[in-house]
C-alpha positions in Angstrom: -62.1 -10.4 -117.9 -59.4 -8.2 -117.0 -60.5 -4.4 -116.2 -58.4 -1.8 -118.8 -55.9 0.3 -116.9 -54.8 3.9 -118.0 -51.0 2.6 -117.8 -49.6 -0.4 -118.8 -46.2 -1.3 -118.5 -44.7 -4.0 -120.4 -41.2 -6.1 -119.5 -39.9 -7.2 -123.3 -37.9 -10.6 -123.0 -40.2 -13.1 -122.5 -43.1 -10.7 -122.9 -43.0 -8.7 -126.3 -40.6 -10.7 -127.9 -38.8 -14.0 -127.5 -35.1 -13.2 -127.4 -33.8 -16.1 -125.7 -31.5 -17.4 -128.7 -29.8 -13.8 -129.1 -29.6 -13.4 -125.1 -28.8 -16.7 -124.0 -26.4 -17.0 -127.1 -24.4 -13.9 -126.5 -23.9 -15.2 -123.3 -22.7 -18.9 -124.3 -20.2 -16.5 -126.7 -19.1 -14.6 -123.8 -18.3 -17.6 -121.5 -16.6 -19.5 -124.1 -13.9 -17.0 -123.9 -13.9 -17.7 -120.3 -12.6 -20.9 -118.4 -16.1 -21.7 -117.0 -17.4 -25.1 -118.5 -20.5 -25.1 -120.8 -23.4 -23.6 -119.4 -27.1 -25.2 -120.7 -29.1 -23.0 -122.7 -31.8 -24.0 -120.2 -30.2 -22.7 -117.5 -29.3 -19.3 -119.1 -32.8 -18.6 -119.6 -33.1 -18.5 -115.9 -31.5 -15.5 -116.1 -33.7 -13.4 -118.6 -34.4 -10.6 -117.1 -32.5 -10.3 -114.7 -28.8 -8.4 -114.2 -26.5 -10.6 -115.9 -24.0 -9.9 -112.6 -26.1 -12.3 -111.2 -25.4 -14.8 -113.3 -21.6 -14.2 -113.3 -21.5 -14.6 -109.2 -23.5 -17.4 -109.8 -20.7 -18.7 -112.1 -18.4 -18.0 -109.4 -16.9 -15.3 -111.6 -14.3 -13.0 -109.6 -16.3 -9.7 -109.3 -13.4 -7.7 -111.0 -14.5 -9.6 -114.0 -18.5 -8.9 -114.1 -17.7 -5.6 -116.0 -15.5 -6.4 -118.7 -17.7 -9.9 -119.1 -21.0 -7.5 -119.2 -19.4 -4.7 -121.8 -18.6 -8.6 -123.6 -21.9 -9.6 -123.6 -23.1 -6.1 -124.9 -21.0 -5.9 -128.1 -21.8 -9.4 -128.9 -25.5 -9.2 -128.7 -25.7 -6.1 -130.8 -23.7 -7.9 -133.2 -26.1 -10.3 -133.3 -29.1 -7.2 -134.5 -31.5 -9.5 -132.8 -31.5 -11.8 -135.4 -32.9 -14.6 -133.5 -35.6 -12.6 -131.9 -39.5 -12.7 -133.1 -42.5 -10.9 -131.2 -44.3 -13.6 -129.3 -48.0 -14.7 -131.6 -50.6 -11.8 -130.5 -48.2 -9.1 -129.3 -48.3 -6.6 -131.6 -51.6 -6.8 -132.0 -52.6 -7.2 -128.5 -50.1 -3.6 -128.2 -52.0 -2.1 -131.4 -55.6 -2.7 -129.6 -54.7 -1.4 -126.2 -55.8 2.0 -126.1 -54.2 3.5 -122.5 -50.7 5.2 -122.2 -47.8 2.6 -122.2 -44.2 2.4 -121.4 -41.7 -0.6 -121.3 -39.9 -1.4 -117.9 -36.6 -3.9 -118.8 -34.0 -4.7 -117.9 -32.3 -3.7 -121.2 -30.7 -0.2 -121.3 -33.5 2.5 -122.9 -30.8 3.0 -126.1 -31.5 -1.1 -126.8 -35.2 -1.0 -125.9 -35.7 1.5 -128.4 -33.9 -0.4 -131.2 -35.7 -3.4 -130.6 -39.2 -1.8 -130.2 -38.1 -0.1 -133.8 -37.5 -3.5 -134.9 -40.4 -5.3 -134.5 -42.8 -2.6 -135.2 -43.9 -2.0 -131.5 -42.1 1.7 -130.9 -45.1 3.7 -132.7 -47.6 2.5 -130.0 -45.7 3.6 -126.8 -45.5 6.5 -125.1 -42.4 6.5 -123.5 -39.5 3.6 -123.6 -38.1 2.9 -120.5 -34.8 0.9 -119.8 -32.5 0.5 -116.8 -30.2 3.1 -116.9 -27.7 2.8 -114.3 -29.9 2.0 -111.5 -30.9 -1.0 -109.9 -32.7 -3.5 -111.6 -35.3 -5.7 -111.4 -37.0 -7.4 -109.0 -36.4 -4.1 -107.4 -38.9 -1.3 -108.5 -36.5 1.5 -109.7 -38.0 1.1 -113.2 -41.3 0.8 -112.2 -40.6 4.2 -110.5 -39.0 5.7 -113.3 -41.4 4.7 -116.0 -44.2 5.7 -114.0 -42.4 9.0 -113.5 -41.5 9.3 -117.6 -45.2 8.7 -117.9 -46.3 11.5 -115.2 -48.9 8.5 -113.9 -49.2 7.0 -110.4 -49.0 3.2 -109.6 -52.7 3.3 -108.6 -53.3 3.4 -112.4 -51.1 0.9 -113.5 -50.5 -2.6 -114.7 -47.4 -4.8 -115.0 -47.2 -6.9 -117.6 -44.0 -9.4 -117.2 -43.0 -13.2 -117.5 -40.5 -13.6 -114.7 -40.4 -13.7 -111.2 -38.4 -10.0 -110.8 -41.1 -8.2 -112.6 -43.5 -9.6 -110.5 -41.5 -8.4 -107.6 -40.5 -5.2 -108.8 -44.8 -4.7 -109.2 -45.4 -5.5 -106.2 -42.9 -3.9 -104.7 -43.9 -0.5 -106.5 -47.4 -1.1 -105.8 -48.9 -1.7 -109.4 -51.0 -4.3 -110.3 -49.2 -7.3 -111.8 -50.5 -9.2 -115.1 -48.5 -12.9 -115.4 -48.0 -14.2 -118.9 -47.8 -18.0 -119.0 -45.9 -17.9 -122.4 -42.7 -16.5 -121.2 -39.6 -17.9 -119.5 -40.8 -17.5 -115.7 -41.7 -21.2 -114.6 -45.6 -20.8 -113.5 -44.8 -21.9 -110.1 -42.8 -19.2 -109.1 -44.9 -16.6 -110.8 -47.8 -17.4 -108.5 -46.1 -17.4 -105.8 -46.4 -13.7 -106.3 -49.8 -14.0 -106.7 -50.6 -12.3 -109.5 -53.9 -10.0 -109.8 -54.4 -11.4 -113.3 -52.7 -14.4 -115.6 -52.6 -14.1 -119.7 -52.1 -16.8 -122.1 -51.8 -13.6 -125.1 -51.4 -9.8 -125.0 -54.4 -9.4 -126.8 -56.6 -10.7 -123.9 -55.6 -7.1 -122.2 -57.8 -5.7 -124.9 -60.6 -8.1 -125.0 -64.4 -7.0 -124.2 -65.2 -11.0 -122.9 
């Protein structure tokens, strides 16, 4: 049983929702105007959650380019209106049940976060939306530090909830508590190498009495 926390905070890709066809498509969109060859949807996914410059240098992109491909890959998967994209089975709910103050800490800019928490229902149950905004992201802490700061809350009091390897890092590295979901795009190996203080197989275990 996991103990309830007064914060959660809650990664989306991989966690709220699964966006990988709207990410990882954008992307494949974005390249094809490129002269890199066809990168596997597979090997995209990697990538979720993480800053897509890390992607490009892994492409051996010239770092020139990694703006103009991001501001690419932005137009491209708003285009899209998240078309693609469905909360995972137990999400909402699990969000609905959890009765604690909770703020998102992605990757995406706040301005997307919002939309997509509008979207699929989830924006009425948080208190505050938090996005990267122009400072480093994950797997380091910065958001971490700045949700906990939008939420006026210490780490002490919190829990992480992610699917990836950088928001496991970025916990630990803030010094939350980190919750693993097994659902997500992280590969289970790497997540535990993390250790994680608690593993979920549905967001609505956060909320369970046994």
């Amino acid at each position: 049983m996991i103990p309830r926390f007064p914060v959660y905070l809650f990664d989306i890709d991989g966690t709220l929702v699964d966006s990988a066809e709207d990410i990882c498509g954008a992307v494949q969109a974005v390249l094809a105007t490129t002269d890199c060859p066809p990168v596997e949807f597979a090997f995209l996914k990697r990538y979720i959650g993480r800053h897509l410059d890390d992607l490009w240098k892994d492409l051996d992109f010239d770092p020139a380019r990694f703006t103009p491909l991001l501001d690419d890959y932005r137009a491209i998967y708003a285009a899209r209106q998240h078309s693609s994209t469905k909360p995972y089975p137990g999400a909402l709910e699990g969000i609905q049940r959890l009765g604690a103050r909770k703020s998102t800490a992605t990757t995406k800019g706040t301005p997307t976060t919002r939309i997509v928490l509008e979207k699929f229902g989830f924006l009425p149950y948080f208190d505050h939306v938090q996005g990267t905004d122009g400072f480093p992201a994950k797997p380091e802490p910065d958001v971490v530090f700045h949700a906990l700061r939008g939420l006026g809350a210490e780490a002490k009091d919190c829990l992480l909830v992610g699917d990836s390897p950088a928001d496991m890092a970025a916990g630990r590295a803030a010094g939350v508590k980190i919750c693993a979901v097994r659902y997500g795009y992280g590969q289970p190996e790497e997540l535990a190498a993390f250790q994680p203080d608690y593993w979920v197989d549905d967001l609505r275990e956060l909320s369970a009495d046994s």
